[in-house]
N, C-alpha and C positions, 0 to 999 in steps of 0.2 A: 779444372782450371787452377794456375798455381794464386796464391792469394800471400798476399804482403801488409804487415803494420806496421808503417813509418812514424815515432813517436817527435810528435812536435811539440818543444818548448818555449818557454819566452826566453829571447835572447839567443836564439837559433840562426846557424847561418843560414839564410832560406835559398840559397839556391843549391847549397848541398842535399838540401830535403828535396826539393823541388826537382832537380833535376833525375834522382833517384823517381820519384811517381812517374813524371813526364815519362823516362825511357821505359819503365817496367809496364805503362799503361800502352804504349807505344805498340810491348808486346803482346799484349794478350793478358797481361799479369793482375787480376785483380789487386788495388789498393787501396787500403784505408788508413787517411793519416788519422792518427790520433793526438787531441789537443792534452798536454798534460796539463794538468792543474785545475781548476775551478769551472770553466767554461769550456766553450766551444771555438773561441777563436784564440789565437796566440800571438804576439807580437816581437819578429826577429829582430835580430841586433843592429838590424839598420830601418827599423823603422816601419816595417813592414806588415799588415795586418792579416792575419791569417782565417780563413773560415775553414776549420776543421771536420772529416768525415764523421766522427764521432769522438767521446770522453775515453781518454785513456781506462780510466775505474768502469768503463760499459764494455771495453773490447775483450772480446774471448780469444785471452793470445793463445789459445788453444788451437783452433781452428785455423790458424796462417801455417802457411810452410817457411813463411821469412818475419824476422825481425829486424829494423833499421833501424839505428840513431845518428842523425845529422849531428855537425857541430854547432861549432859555435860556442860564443861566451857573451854572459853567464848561463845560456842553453844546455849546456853539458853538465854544468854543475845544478841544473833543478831536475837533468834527465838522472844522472848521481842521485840527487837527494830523494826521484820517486820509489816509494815501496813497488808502486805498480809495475814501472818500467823494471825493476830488479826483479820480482817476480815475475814477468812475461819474459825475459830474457835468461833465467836461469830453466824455465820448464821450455821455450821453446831449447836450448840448448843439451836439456837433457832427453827432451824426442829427436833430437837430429836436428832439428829442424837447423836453418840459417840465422846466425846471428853477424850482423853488420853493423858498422862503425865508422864512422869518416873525421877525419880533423881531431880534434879533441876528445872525441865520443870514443875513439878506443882505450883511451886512460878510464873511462867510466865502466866498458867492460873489464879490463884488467883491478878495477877496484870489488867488482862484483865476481872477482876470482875464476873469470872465464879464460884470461889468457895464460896462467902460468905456465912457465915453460915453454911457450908458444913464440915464433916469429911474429910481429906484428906492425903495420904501420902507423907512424900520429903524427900530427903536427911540427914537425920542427920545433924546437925549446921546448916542447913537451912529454922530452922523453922518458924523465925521471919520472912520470904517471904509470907508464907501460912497465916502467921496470917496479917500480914499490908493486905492482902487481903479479910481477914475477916474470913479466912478458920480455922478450927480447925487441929493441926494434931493427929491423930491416935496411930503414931510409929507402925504401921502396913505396912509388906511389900507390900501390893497391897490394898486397900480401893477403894470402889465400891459405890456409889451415884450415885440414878437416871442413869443418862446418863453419867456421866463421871466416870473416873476410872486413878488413880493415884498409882504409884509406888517410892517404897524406893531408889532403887540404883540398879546397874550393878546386886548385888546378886539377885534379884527380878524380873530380865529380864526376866526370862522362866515363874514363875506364872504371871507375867502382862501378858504376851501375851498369854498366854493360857487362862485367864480370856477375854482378848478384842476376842479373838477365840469365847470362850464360849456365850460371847455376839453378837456377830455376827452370827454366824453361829450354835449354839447350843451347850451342855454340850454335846453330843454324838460324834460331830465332834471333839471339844475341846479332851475328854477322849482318843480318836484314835490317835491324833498328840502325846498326853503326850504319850503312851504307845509305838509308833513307835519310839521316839527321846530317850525311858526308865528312862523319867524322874520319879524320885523316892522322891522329894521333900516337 
């Protein structure tokens, strides 16, 4: 079974996370979000309170086939500032494994020197983050390189995670979740 860690921050957009668990659990995809910082639960940028699978400093990003980082702000910048999330993202990165990003969160891979040279997508007014990291951006809602795979914004949430779907777990499992949730995008 493919297995995914979604790293959740305070000040996170929570349905960028959330929507990413929802479809991958949808398939078959084991997930565990992971709460960064002190505790177990996290609290998104609108207010949202989160009870997390386990502590980011507990999770063996070893053991996942996929790495995620939701946006959000100031989410992005405390996923930036963890040691842990930069070292689970450079080793899942350097097994193959997937490393994902949505909204903001790909200026955080491109600061931890994953995207140089890479196509990539981020937020809108965000793009000078992709580029100090050497990344190029797209203006594409979802862009796919190699192993990793980056997202626009909140409106992009359903094709990222049906693309991290698709790579996980295949375009046939992917097509089944799109057509159960009627996404028509």
């Amino acid at each position: 079974m493919a297995r995914a860690l979604i790293f959740f921050a305070d000040g996170l957009e929570e349905c960028e996370g959330l929507i990413v668990v929802d479809i991958l659990r949808r398939a078959g995809v084991e997930v565990d979000i992971a709460a960064v910082g002190d505790g177990d639960r996290v609290t998104s940028s609108h207010g949202v309170t989160i009870l997390c699978d386990v502590r980011a400093s507990e999770a063996d990003a070893a053991s996942y086939d996929a790495v995620v980082l939701p946006g959000g702000l100031p989410g992005s910048d405390n996923l930036q500032a963890s040691e842990t999330v930069r070292a689970a993202c450079l080793a899942a990165d350097e097994a193959g494994g997937l490393v994902c990003a949505i909204c903001a969160a790909p200026g955080v891979l491109a600061s931890f020197g994953l995207l140089d040279g890479e196509p990539a997508s981020v937020f809108p007014g965000r793009e000078r983050f992709l580029e100090e990291g050497g990344a190029r951006c797209t203006g594409e809602q979802v862009t796919v390189c190699g192993n990793h795979v980056t997202g626009q914004a909140l409106g992009a949430a359903v094709p990222f995670a049906l693309e991290v779907c698709a790579l996980l777990v295949g375009r046939e499992a992917s097509d089944a979740v799109r057509d159960a949730i009627c996404w028509r995008g």
